[in-house]
C-alpha angles and dihedrals in degrees: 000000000000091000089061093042093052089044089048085046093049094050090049091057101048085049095059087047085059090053092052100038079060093056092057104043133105105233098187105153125037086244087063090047095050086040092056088040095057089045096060101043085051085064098043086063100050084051089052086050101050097051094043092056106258096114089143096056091041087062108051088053086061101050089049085051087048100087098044087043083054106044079050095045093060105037097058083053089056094050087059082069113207129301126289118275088016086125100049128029090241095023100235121152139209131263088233080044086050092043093053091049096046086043084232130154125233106277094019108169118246089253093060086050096056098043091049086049097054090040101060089033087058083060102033094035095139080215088059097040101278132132122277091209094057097043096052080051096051080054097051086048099056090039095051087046096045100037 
């Protein structure tokens, strides 16, 4: 009976994780929503399981889910990049480096450099889901471009 009710408890608690893990994330495309949809009700129905009784089903359903929830799991830790000034001890980047991530070209006007820079902060704005890594770099960029 304890074993059930740890593994209730357990349950419980990745399920709220998964709450939580959709109110934080960036949905940006209608794949990603039905994505996030699938994997909650994924975990509706371990919960279901589990309470019902059926602890045994409800994990093997999720050992056969471990290796996709992993593969997920890293690679949205991939996508956050490394932090910033990883690559360089004081993390300063060329002016070739702040023209690439701009997508500028050589001898681009200030005014280029200031609408690239707004362009790419409106998408990797860390406020709006974006990364804070590239959003430190799209500030380098425009810094080293614009002294």
């Amino acid at each position: 009976m304890i074993i059930w009710l740890l593994a209730g408890a357990t349950a419980l608690f990745v399920f709220l994780g998964g709450l939580r893990a959709f109110e934080r994330a960036s949905v940006t495309s209608l794949k990603s929503l039905g994505a996030w949809i699938l994997a909650l009700g994924g975990l509706s129905l371990v919960l279901l399981l589990i309470v019902t009784g059926k602890g045994a089903l409800a994990l093997t359903g999720l050992v056969m889910f471990g290796p996709l929830l992993w593969q997920q799991w890293k690679s949205a830790q991939a996508s956050h990049g490394p932090k910033p000034g990883a690559s360089r001890a004081n993390g300063a980047i060329s002016r070739a480096e702040a023209l690439a991530i701009l997508g500028l070209k050589p001898g681009a006007s200030e005014a280029e450099v200031r609408e690239a820079h707004r362009r790419l902060m409106r998408a990797a704005h860390p406020d709006h889901g974006g990364s804070d890594w590239l959003a430190t770099r799209i500030n380098q960029a425009r810094d080293v471009l614009l002294g």
